[in-house]
ZAROFI-968343 format. One record per residue (C-alpha): x, y, z; residue in one letter. Coordinates in steps of 0.05 Angstrom, whole numbers, plus 5000, padded with zeros to 4 digits. Layout:
X	Y	Z	aa
X	Y	Z	A
...
REM end
This chain:
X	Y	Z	aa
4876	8100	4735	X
4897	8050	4784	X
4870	7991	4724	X
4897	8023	4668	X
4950	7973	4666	X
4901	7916	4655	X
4892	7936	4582	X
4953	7940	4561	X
4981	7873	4592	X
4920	7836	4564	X
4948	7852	4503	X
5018	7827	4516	X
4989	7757	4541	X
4948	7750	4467	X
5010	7768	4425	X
5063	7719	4467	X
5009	7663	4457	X
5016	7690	4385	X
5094	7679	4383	X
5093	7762	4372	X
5144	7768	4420	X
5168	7841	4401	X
5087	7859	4399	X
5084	7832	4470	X
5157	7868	4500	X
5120	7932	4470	X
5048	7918	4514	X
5084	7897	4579	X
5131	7950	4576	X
5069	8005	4571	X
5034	7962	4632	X
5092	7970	4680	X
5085	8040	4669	X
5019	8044	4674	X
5027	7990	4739	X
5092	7997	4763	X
5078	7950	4822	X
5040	7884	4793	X
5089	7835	4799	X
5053	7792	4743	X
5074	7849	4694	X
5145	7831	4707	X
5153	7767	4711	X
5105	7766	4630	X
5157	7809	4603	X
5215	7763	4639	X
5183	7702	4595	X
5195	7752	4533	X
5266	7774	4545	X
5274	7693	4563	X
5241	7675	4488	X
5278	7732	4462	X
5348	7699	4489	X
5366	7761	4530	X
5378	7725	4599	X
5409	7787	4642	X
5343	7828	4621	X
5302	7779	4647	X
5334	7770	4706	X
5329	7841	4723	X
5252	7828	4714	X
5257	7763	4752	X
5283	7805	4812	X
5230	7858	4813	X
5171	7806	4816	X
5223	7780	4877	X
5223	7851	4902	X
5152	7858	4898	X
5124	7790	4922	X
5178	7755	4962	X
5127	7707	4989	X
5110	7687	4929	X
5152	7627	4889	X
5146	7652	4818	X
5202	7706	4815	X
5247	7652	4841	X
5219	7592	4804	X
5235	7646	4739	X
5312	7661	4765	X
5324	7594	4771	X
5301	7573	4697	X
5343	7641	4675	X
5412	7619	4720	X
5418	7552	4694	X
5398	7585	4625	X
5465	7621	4650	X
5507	7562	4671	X
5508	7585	4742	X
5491	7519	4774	X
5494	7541	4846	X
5458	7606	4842	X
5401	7561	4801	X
5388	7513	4857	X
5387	7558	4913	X
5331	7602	4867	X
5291	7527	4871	X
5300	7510	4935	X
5273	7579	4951	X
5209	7564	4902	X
5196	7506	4937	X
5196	7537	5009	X
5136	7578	4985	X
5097	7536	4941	X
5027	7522	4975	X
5026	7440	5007	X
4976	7420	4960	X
4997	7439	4897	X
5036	7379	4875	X
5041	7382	4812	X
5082	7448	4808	X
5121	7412	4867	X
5137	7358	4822	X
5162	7408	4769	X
5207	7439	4822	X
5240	7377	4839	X
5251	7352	4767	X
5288	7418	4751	X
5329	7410	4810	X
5345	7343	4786	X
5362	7379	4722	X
5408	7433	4748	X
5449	7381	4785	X
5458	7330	4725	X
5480	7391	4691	X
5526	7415	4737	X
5560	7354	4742	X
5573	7341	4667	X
5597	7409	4653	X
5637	7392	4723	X
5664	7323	4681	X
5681	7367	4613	X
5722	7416	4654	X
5763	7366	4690	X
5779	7340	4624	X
5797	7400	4595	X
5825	7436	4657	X
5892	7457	4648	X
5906	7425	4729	X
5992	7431	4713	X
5980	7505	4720	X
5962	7503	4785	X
6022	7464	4809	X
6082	7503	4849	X
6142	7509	4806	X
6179	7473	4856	X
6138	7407	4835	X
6130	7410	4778	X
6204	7413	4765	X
6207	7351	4816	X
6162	7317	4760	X
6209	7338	4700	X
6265	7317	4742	X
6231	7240	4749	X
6216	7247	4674	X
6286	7265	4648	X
6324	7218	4691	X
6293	7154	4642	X
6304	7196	4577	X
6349	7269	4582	X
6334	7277	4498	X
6260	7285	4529	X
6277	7341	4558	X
6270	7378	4485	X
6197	7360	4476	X
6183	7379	4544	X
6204	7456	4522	X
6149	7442	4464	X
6083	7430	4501	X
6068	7492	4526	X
6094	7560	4539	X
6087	7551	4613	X
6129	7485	4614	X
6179	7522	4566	X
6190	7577	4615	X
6201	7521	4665	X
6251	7478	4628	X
6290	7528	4608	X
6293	7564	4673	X
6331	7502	4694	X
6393	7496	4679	X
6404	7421	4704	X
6357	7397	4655	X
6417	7422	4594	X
6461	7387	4643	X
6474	7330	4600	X
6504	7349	4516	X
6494	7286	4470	X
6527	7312	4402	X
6508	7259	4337	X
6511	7270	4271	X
6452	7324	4264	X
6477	7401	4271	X
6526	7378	4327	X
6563	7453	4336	X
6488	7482	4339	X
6476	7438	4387	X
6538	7443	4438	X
6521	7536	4428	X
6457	7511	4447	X
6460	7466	4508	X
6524	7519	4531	X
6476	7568	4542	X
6422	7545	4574	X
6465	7495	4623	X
6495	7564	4640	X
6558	7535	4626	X
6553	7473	4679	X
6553	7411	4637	X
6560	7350	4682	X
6547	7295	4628	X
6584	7292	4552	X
6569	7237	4508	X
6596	7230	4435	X
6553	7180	4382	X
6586	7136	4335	X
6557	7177	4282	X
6582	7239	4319	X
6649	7211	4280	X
6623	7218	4211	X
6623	7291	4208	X
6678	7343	4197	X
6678	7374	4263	X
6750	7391	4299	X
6764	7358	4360	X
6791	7428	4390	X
6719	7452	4384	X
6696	7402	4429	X
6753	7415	4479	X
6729	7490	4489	X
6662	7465	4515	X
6665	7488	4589	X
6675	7421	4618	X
6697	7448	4697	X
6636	7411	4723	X
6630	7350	4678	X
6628	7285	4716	X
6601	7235	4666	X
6644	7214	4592	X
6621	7174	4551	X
6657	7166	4472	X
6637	7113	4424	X
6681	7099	4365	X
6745	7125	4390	X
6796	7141	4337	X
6873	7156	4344	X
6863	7229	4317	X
6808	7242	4373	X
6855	7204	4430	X
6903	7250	4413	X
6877	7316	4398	X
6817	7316	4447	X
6826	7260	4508	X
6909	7268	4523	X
6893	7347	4524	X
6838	7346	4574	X
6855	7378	4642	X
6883	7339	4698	X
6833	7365	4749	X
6776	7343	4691	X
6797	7273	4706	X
6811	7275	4778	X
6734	7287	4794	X
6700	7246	4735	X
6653	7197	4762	X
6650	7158	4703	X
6682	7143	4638	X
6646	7105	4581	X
6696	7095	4522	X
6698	7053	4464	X
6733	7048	4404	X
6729	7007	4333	X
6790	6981	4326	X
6828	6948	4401	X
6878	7009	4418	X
6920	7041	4477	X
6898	7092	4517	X
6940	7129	4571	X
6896	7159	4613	X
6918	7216	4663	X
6937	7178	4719	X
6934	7227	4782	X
6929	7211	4862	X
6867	7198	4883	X
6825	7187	4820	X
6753	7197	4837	X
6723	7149	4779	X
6667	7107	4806	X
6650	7075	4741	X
6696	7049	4689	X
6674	7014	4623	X
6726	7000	4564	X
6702	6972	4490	X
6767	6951	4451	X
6813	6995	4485	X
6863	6982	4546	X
6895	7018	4597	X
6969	7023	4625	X
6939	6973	4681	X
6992	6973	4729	X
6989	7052	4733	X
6910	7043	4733	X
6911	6994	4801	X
6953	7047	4837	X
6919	7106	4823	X
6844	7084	4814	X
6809	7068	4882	X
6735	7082	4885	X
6717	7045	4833	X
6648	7013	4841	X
6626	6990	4769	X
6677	6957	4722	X
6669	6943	4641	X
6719	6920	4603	X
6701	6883	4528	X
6774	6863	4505	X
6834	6829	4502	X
6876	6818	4556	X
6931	6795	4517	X
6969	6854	4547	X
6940	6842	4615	X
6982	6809	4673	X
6944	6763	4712	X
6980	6802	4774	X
6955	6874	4753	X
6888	6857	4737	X
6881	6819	4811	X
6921	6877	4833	X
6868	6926	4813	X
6799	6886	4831	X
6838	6880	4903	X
6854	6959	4912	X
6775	6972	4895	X
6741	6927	4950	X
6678	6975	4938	X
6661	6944	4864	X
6590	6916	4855	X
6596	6904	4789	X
6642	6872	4744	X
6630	6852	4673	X
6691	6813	4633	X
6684	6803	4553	X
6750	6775	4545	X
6756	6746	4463	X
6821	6729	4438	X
6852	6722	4510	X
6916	6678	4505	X
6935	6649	4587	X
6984	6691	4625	X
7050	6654	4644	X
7051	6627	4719	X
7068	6677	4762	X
7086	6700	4827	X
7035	6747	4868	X
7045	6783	4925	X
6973	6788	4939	X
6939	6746	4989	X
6921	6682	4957	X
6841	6692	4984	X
6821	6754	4943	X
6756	6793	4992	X
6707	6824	4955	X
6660	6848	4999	X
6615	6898	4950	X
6606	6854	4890	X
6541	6833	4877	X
6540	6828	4795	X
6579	6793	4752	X
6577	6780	4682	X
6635	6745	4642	X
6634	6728	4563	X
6678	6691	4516	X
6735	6670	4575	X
6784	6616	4565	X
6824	6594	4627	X
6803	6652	4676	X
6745	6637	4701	X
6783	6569	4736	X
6853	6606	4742	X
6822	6679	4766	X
6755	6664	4811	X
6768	6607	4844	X
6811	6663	4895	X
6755	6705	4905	X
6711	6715	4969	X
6643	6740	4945	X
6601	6745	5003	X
6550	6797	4965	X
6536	6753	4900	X
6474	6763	4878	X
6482	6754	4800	X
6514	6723	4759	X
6523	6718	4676	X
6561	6674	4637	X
6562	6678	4561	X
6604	6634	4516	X
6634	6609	4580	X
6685	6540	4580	X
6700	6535	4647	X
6616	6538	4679	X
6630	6472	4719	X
6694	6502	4753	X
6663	6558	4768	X
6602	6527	4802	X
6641	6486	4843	X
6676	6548	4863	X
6614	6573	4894	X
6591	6501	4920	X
6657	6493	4967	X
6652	6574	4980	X
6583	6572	5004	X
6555	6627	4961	X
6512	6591	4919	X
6459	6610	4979	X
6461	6681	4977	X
6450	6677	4895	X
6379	6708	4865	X
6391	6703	4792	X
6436	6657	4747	X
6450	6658	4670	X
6493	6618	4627	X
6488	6628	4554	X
6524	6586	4494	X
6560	6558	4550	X
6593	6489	4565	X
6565	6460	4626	X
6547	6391	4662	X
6473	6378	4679	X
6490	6346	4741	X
6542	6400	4765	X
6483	6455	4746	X
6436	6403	4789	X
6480	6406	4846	X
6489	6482	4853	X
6417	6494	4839	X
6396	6446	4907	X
6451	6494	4943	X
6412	6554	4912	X
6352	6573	4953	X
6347	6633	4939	X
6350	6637	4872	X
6295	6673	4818	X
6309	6683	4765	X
6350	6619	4715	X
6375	6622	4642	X
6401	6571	4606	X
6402	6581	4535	X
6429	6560	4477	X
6451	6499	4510	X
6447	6429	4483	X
6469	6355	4492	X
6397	6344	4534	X
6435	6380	4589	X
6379	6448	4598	X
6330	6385	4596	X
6358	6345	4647	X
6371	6413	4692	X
6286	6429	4674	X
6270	6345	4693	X
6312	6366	4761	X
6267	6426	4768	X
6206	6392	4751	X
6208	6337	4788	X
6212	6342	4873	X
6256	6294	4913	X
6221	6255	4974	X
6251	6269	5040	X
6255	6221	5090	X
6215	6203	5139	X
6222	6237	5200	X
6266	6189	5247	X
6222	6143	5297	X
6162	6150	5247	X
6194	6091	5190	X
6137	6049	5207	X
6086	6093	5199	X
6064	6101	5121	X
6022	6163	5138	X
6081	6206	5170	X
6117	6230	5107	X
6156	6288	5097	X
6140	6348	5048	X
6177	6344	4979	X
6233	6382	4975	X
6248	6428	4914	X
6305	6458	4868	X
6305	6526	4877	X
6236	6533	4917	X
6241	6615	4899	X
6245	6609	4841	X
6199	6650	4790	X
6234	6664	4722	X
6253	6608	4680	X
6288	6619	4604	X
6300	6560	4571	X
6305	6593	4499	X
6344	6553	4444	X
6350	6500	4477	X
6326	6451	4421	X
6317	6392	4461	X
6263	6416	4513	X
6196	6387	4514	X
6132	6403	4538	X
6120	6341	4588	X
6181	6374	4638	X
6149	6454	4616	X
6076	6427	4647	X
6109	6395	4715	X
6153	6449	4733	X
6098	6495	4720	X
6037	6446	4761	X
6086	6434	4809	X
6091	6502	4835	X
6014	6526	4828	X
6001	6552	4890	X
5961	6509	4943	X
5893	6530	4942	X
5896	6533	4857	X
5842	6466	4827	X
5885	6414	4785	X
5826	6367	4773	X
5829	6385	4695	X
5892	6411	4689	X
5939	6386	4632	X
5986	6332	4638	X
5954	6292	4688	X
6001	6299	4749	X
5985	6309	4805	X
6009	6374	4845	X
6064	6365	4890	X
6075	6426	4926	X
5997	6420	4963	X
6012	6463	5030	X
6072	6486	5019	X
6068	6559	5016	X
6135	6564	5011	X
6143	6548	4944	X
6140	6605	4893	X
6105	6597	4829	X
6133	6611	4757	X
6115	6677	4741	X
6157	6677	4678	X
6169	6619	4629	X
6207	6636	4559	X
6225	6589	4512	X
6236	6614	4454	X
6258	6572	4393	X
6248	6509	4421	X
6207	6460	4364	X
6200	6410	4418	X
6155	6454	4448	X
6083	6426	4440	X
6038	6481	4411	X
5972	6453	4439	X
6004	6462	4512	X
6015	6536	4513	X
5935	6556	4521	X
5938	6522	4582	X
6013	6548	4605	X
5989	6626	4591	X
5924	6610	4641	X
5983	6594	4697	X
6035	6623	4687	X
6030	6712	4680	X
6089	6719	4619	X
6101	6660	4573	X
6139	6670	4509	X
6145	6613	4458	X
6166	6644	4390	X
6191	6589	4346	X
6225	6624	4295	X
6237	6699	4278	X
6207	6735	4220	X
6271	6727	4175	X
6268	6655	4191	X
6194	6645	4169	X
6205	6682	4112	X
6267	6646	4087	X
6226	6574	4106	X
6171	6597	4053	X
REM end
């Protein structure tokens, strides 16, 4: 009785060699049985239920031959086979490790099978580990708290994002609109803007901080009243393009007084150069102010504005007293910006100003004027600007003025970036401010002919010898190191400048290569000047765009030096039309 099992399980070996797997389940099945204790019997019908894809079953099997033979390293050499079978990575190479514990020392070639399936498991493991991370849904395990810190970072480059942010998922949905600062900010155009305004009023809970209206916004038939009822108790930041007289009346002059006691700034334009009375009240909070064809009652707007900290204004001062205008830049000494587009400007009469005749400025550190006639040399010339650090000058008539301004002032020093566009200007007055500029990056002078950008570039290009130190005349080998314009100096723009050629391009650029750089091959032939002297920055950008002067052949060897080089000669429309 005690063999009766043997017959049976004979059986089931001939019909798995067979591939008569359902044969052999039926013969090992009637062995245990008859043999409820062989191990062997177990761990057959395990290889059948494996063959038979039916994993769990064996394993059950795989555990009994475990149960019954624990010393043995075929119940766990099975499991291991059956967890990875499984995807359960860990549970597979503890069941091998545990094989190889017990197989005997000399068999080494079912060692060597051990080890390669260990080698297996863990190469499987890690690129099902490698899928996962790609497809692992890691956002979802982020506290709210952060990951509203991340849409916050996102939303401050681009608020309109903050609609396909509600569209990735539901989870960011909930998020996004949980959060009522991220509606914060209403930008009605053209497209459904009523929709829009129920839309963004309900989920800002009412707490709008930030209006802007489009130009297009114009085009449609919506009533300015509608606009007025948005709940506007909070809002901080205006902004209106394309002002008209209809919308001045019926939606700005009705506006609460408290609305424009605690704006922080007011962007308004309009198409066609109007007056605008704005509510003047005591202590206007407005830190920002820009104006597009539009001006202001400006003697009530010096008394009653003064915080200001940014100032636009693209206009005509035809209206404008020299006296107000100096009136209000003096009762703002926090402004750090200031940006004049003054077209069609006629000259003020003289006058008589009780204002200091030294104007301190102590905040500003931009400042960008465009199409001036007499007030860059009439207005600036007063000013103390001890925090310059930029400075823009566009269609400009008085550049050489101005310069000197900053030459007798001593702020040429402090300045890090200078642009002059269309504007008239002296190469040797530019020269002269640029040796007083030493700490100056970034320089722009475009659009600018008469050879005087190429004379400013041959300045640049080309170091001065200092003199000997003194007691050393007689000695040829005791010289001085070169001295350069501008030795910070890393962004150069040159751009339709039409008579700038490549031989000054290739020494500026050589002449700043830092020390340890090779020059045996480079192009030009000179030789580097700035050889230990760390202290001189190299070009980092170089533009010159539309320059045909501009040698092609050199720009290969520009791009290897220099990070950013731009030398487009002419634009699409231009090419076109030349065919």
């Amino acid at each position: 009785m005690s063999d009766s099992w043997k017959a049976p399980y004979r059986q089931g070996i001939l019909s798995f060699r067979a591939n008569k797997l359902l044969d052999a389940l039926d013969f090992f099945s009637q062995a245990i049985e008859r043999g409820p204790h062989q191990f062997a019997i177990y761990d057959s019908r395990a290889a059948v239920y494996q063959r038979l894809a039916k994993p769990k079953d064996a394993l059950r099997d795989a555990k009994h031959v475990i149960d019954l033979s624990p010393e043995r390293w075929q119940g766990y050499y099975r499991s291991s086979h059956l967890f990875l079978q499984l995807n359960k990575h860990d549970a597979a190479s503890r069941m091998v490790q545990l094989a190889l514990d017990r197989v005997p020392a000399h068999d080494d070639k079912r060692r060597t099978e051990l080890v390669a399936l260990q080698e297996r498991i863990t190469q499987d493991a890690e690129k099902r580990r490698q899928i996962a991370s790609q497809s692992f849904y890691h956002f979802g395990k982020l506290p709210l708290e952060i990951a509203i810190a991340i849409f916050t970072l996102v939303l401050q480059e681009d608020r309109a994002a903050v609609v396909s942010l509600a569209a990735v998922c539901k989870d960011w949905r909930i998020a996004v609109l949980g959060t009522p600062t991220f509606w914060s900010t209403l930008v009605l155009t053209a497209k459904r803007p009523l929709r829009k305004a129920k839309i963004w009023r309900e989920r800002s809970k009412g707490r709008l901080l930030e209006l802007c209206l489009r130009r297009d916004f114009f085009t449609t038939s919506v009533d300015p009243g509608e606009v007025k009822d948005l709940p506007m108790e909070s809002l901080r930041v205006l902004k209106v393009d394309a002002l008209s007289y209809t919308w001045v009346d019926k939606f700005l002059m009705l506006l609460p007084a408290e609305l424009w006691r605690n704006l922080y700034e007011l962007d308004l334009s309009s198409t066609v150069i109007m007056p605008l009375a704005l509510w003047n009240q005591p202590d206007m909070q407005l830190r920002r102010l820009s104006l597009k064809q539009l001006y202001l009652s400006w003697a009530d707007t010096a008394k009653q504005y003064r915080h200001l900290e940014h100032v636009v204004y693209h206009g005509s001062l035809q209206e404008l007293s020299i006296h107000n205008f100096l009136l209000l830049l003096h009762n703002n000494p926090s402004i750090q910006k200031l940006v004049l587009h003054l077209a069609n400007s006629r000259p003020s009469p003289p006058f008589e100003s009780p204002l200091p005749p030294t104007l301190e400025f102590p905040s500003l550190a931009e400042l960008e004027i465009a199409d001036e006639d007499v007030y860059i040399s009439r207005l600036f010339p007063r000013f103390a600007l001890p925090s310059l650090r930029r400075i823009a000058l566009v269609r400009a008539r008085a550049v050489d003025a101005f310069l000197h301004h900053l030459l007798r002032s001593g702020h040429a020093a402090q300045l890090v970036e200078f642009r002059a566009q269309q504007s008239a200007l002296t190469a040797a007055v530019v020269v002269a401010f640029l040796r007083a500029a030493v700490a100056l990056e970034t320089l722009e002078l475009s659009h600018i002919g008469g050879n005087q950008a190429t004379s400013v570039l041959e300045a640049l290009a080309t170091p001065t010898a200092a003199p000997p130190p003194q007691g050393d005349q007689g000695d040829d080998t005791a010289r001085a190191a070169p001295q350069f314009l501008c030795p910070s100096l890393r962004h150069a723009n040159f751009s339709h400048c039409p008579d700038i050629k490549s031989g000054p391009l290739v020494r500026l650029v050589k002449s700043r290569l830092a020390p340890a750089e090779p020059n045996a091959d480079d192009a030009g032939g000179a030789v580097r000047s700035n050889a230990g002297d760390p202290d001189v920055a190299p070009i980092e950008t170089l533009v010159v765009d539309a320059c045909p002067a501009v040698d092609a052949d050199i720009l290969p060897w520009l791009r290897s030096k220099v990070p950013v080089v731009s030398c487009v000669y002419m634009t699409k429309k231009q090419a076109q039309w030349k065919r």
